[in-house]
C-alpha positions, -999 to 999 in steps of 0.1 A, spaced: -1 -529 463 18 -520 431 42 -492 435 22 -464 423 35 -422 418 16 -396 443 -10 -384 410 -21 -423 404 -25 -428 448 -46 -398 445 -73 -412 420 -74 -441 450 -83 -419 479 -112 -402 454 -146 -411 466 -166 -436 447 -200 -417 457 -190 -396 431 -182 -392 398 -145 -390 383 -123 -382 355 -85 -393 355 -69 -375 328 -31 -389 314 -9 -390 284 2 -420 269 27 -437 296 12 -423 328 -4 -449 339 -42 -448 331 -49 -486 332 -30 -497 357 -41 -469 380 -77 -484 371 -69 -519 380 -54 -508 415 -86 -490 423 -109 -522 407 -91 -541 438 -87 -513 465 -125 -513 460 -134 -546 460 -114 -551 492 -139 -524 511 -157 -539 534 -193 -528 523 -183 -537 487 -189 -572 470 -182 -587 439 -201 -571 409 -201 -539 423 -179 -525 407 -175 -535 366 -146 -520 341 -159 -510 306 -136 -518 281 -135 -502 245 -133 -538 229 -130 -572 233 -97 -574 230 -86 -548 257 -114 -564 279 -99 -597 277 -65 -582 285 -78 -565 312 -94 -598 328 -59 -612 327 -44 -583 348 -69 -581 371 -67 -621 379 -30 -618 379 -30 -588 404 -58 -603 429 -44 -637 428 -74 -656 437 -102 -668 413 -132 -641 416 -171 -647 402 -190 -628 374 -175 -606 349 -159 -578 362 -148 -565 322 -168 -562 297 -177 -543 266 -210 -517 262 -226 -545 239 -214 -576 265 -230 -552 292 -263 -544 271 -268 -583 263 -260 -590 303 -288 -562 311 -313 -576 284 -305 -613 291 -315 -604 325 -345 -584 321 -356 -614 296 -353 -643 320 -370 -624 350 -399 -620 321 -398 -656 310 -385 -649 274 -356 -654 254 -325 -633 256 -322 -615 225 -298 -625 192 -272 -599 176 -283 -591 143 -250 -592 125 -241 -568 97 -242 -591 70 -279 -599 78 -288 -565 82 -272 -559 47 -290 -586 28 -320 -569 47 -315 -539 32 -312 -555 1 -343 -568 -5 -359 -539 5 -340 -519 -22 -349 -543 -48 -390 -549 -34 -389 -510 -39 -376 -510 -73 -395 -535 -86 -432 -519 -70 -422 -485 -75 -412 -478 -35 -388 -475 -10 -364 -457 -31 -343 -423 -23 -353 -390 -44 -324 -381 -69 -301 -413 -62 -307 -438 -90 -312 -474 -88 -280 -481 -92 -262 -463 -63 -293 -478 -43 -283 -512 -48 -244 -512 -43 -230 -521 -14 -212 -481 -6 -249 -468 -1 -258 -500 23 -227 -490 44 -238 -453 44 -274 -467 58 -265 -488 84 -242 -461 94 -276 -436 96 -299 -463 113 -270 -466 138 -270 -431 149 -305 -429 149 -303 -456 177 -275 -440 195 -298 -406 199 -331 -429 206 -347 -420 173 -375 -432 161 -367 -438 120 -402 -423 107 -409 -397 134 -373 -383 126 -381 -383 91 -413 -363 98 -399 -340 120 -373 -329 90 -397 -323 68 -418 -301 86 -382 -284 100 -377 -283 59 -410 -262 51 -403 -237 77 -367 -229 66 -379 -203 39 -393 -180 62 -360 -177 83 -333 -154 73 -304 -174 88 -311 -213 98 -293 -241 105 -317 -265 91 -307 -287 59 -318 -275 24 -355 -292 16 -336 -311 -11 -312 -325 18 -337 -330 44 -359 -346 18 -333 -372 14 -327 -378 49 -364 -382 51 -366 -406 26 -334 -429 37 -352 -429 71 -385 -442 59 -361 -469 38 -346 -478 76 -377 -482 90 -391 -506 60 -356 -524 71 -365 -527 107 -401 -538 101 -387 -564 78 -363 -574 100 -383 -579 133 -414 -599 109 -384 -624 94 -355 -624 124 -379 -619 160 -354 -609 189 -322 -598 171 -307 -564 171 -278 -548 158 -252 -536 179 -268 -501 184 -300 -515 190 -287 -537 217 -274 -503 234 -302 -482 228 -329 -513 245 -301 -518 272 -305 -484 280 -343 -485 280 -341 -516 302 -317 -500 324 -339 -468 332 -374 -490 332 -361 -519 357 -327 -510 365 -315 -519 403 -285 -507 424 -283 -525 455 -278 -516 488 -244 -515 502 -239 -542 527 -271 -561 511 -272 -595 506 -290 -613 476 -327 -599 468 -341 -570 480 -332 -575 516 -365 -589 529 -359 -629 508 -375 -619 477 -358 -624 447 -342 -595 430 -366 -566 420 -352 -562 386 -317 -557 367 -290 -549 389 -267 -526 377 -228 -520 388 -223 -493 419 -195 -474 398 -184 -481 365 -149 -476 355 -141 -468 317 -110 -477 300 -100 -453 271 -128 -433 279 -121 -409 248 -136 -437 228 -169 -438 241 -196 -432 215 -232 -420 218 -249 -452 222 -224 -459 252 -227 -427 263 -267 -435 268 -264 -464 283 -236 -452 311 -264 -424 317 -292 -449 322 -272 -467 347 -262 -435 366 -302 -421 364 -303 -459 384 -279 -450 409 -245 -460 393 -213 -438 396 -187 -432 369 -152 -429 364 -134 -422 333 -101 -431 324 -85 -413 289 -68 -390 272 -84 -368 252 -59 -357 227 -57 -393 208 -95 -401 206 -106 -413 172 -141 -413 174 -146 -384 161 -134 -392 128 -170 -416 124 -191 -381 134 -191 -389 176 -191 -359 201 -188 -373 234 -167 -355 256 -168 -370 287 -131 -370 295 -141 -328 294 -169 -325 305 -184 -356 323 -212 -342 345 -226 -324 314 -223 -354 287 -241 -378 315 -266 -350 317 -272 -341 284 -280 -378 277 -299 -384 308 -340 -393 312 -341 -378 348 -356 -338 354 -322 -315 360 -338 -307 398 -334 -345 403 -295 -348 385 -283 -320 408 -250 -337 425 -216 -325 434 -192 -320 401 -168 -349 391 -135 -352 409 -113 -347 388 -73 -359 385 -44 -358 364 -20 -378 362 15 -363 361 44 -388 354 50 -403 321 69 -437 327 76 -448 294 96 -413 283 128 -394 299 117 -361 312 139 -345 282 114 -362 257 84 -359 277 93 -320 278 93 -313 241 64 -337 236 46 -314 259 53 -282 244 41 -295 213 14 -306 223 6 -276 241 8 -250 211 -18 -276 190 -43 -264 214 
């Protein structure tokens, strides 16, 4: 084993029953701390390849991690143990495809969903529909306000959102503001709007799935991942062999025991959702971050597993609270900084510290 400081052993000897957050700075550690525990559990006994997955926050830190994890086993290993939310939401719906006999579904890249858009917008204009109230034609056909709607139709999938129900929903909320004193709700003119740019998402998606059958965007991917997931998801049985243990074939889409997430204060809703599908199937999660440098939250995300993990899996979760009830999230932090002198790493932390 890698020489490791007494914070990172201790995030070894926590129990993989559970859930866990590993809280570092920048330097401590984090990601090598997860690739000792990826091997330490895969060397358990009752443990096999595939049960346990890393979820990186892009390709490019997936593929890296690959590399380090081959270079620290040694030895050639099957499957995929990195991989992205999408990679892991087309593996889920590839799955649950072939065991139906279907094809795996396509991505429906950007560009496509932006001509789709397009034509919408201009079908609208040109029959009198499918336009915005108080935006003219001309902001509706530039590229800024296609941006700003695939931006909208991609939280709507990260929440689970149905475009036109949404868009009902507001406009009754909207009718019933005048009567309160003090509301939260958006002004009618607002929510009137939203309701309309929702109705123009759902045109989009009908569009879309008549012309381009089987591909989603990258939300969508998630948001079916994670109805897959909690519809035919399958976590087997430690010490288990292939099937269901009686020489059947596999009941449905097997999901990882414990999922460990790189840069954790990254994750987004739509992975949020699908890490909460796989733990209402029985998977475990630990999270790896730090977060005082997440970014996310600049595009509008929330997430805050790194805080408050048992609640954020919750809050997203399809399972009755009676049924959730579990023991809290272990929870370390690790405490050396290799990459600064203690001098530095003291002043860093007192600054840190006042920002609050």
């Amino acid at each position: 084993m890698t020489s490791l400081d007494s914070s990172q052993r201790r995030v070894l000897a926590l129990d993989p029953a559970r859930h866990a957050r590993v809280l570092g700075a920048p330097g401590s550690g984090k990601t090598r701390t997860l690739i000792e525990a990826f091997v330490a559990l895969g060397e358990r006994e009752d443990w096999r390849e595939g049960d346990v997955m890393v979820l990186a926050a892009n390709r490019l830190v997936a593929a890296s991690l690959r590399a380090a994890i081959a270079a620290r086993l040694g030895r050639a290993f099957g499957g995929t143990p990195v991989r992205t939310a999408a990679s892991l939401a087309f593996a889920l719906l590839g799955r649950s495809a072939a065991l139906r006999g279907e094809d795996a579904p396509r991505l429906l890249t950007g560009t496509v969903q932006d001509e789709a858009i397009a034509r919408v917008v201009a079908d609208g204009a040109a029959h009198g529909g499918a336009g915005i109230a108080g935006i003219p034609p001309e902001v509706l056909q530039s590229a800024a306000f296609r941006a700003e709607l695939r931006e909208l139709w991609r939280v709507a999938d990260n929440f689970g959102w149905e475009p036109q129900a949404l868009a009902a929903t507001l406009r009754e909320a909207a009718v019933g503001r005048g009567s309160e004193a003090v509301t939260e709700l958006p002004d009618p003119e607002l929510a009137g709007r939203w309701g309309d740019g929702l109705e123009l998402i759902a045109a989009v998606a009908e569009r879309v799935r008549a012309e381009r059958p089987g591909e989603l965007s990258s939300s969508g991917l998630l948001r079916a991942a994670a109805e897959v997931v909690r519809a035919e998801g399958w976590l087997r049985q430690p010490g288990a062999g292939g099937g269901d243990g009686a020489g059947h074939a596999d009941p449905g889409v097997p999901i990882p025991r414990l999922v460990l997430v790189d840069d954790a204060h990254e994750l987004g809703e739509g992975e949020l959702a699908l890490l909460a599908a796989c733990v209402d199937a029985g998977s475990r999660v630990w999270v790896f971050g730090d977060p005082d440098i997440a970014t996310g939250a600049f595009h509008g995300e929330r997430a805050r597993v790194l805080a408050q993990l048992d609640g954020e899996l919750a809050r997203r979760s399809a399972r009755p609270a009676p049924v959730r009830a579990a023991e809290p999230a272990q929870h370390v932090v690790l405490e050396t900084v290799h990459r600064q002198r203690p001098e530095l790493r003291s002043a860093v932390a007192g600054l840190a510290a006042r920002v609050g």
